[in-house]
MARZA-728981 format. One record per residue (C-alpha): residue number from 1; x, y, z. Coordinates in steps of 0.05 Angstrom, whole numbers, always signed. Example, Ala and Ser with C-alpha at 12.3 -4.5 7.8 and 13.67 -1.06 7.14 Angstrom:
! residues 2
- 1	+246	-90	+156 .
- 2	+273	-21	+143 .
This chain:
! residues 101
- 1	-588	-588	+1054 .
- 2	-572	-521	+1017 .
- 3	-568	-565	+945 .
- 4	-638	-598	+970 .
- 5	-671	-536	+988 .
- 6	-645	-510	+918 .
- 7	-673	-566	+881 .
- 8	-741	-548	+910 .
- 9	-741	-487	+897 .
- 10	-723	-505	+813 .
- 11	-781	-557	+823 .
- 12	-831	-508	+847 .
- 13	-799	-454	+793 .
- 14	-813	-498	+742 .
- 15	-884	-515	+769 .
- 16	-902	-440	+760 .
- 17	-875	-445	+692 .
- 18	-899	-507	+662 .
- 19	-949	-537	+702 .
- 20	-988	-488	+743 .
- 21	-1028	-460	+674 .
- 22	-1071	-527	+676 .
- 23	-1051	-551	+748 .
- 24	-1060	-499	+779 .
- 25	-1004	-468	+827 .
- 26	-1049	-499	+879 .
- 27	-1049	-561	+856 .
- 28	-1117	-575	+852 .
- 29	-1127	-569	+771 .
- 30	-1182	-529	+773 .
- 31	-1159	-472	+723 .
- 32	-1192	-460	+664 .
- 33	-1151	-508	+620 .
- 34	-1142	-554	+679 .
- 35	-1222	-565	+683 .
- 36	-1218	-569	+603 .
- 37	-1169	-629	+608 .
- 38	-1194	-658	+673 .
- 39	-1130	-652	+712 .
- 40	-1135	-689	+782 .
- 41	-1140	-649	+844 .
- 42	-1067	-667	+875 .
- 43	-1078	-637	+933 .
- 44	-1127	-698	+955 .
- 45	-1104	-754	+985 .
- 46	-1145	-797	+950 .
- 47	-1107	-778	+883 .
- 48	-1050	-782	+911 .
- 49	-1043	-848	+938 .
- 50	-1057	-868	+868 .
- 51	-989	-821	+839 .
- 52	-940	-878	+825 .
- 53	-873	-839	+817 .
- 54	-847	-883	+750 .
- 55	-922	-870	+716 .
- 56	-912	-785	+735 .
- 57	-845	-783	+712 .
- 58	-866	-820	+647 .
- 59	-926	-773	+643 .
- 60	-880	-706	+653 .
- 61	-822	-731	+606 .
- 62	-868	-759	+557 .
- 63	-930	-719	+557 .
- 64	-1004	-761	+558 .
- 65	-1042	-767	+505 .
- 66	-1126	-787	+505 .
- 67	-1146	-854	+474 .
- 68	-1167	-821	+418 .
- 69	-1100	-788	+408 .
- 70	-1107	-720	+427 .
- 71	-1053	-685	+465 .
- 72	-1075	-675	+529 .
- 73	-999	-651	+565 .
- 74	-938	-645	+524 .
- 75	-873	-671	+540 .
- 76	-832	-639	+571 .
- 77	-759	-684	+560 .
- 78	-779	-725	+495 .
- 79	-782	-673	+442 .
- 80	-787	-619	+480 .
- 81	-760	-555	+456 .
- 82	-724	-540	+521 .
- 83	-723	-608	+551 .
- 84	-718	-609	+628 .
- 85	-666	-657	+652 .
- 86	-675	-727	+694 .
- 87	-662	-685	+763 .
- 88	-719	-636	+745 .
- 89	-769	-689	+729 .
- 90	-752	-733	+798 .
- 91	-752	-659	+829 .
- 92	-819	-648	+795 .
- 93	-845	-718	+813 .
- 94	-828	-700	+884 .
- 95	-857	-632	+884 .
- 96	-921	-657	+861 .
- 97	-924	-691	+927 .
- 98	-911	-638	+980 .
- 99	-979	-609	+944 .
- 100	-1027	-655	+984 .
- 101	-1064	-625	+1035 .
């Protein structure tokens, strides 16, 4: 349990860091930039029964981009200066879940 409990805390560590600016630390995306970009509220339940680990750890590793091309949230694994590793993504991925309410 003490390596699990570790990992969380990294996960939520890294949510403060990386994701919180547009997500919020909430969760619920409504930050300045977050409103900007229309980041989901993932504290609903609604959203996230509709989080689909592979497509979130795609999105994190590989960053999503608008149809018309514009960045929208850089990666953070492919081509990212300080690329997280496969553990902090799942760790991520499962973090994102303990944030519904």
């Amino acid at each position: 349990t003490a390596a699990l409990t570790a990992k969380g805390a990294e996960a939520k560590d890294n949510w403060d860091t990386l994701c919180a600016k547009c997500h919020g630390a909430d969760g619920k995306g409504d930050t300045k930039m977050g409103t900007k970009l229309g980041c989901k509220d993932f504290t609903d339940a609604k959203v996230q029964a509709d989080i689909k680990d592979d497509a979130a750890t795609k999105a994190i590793a590989d960053g999503l981009k608008s149809d018309d091309g514009k960045t929208l949230m850089k990666p953070f694994v492919t081509g990212a200066d300080t690329p997280l590793s496969d553990a902090d993504v799942k760790a991520l991925v499962a973090y994102v879940h303990t944030l519904k309410k």
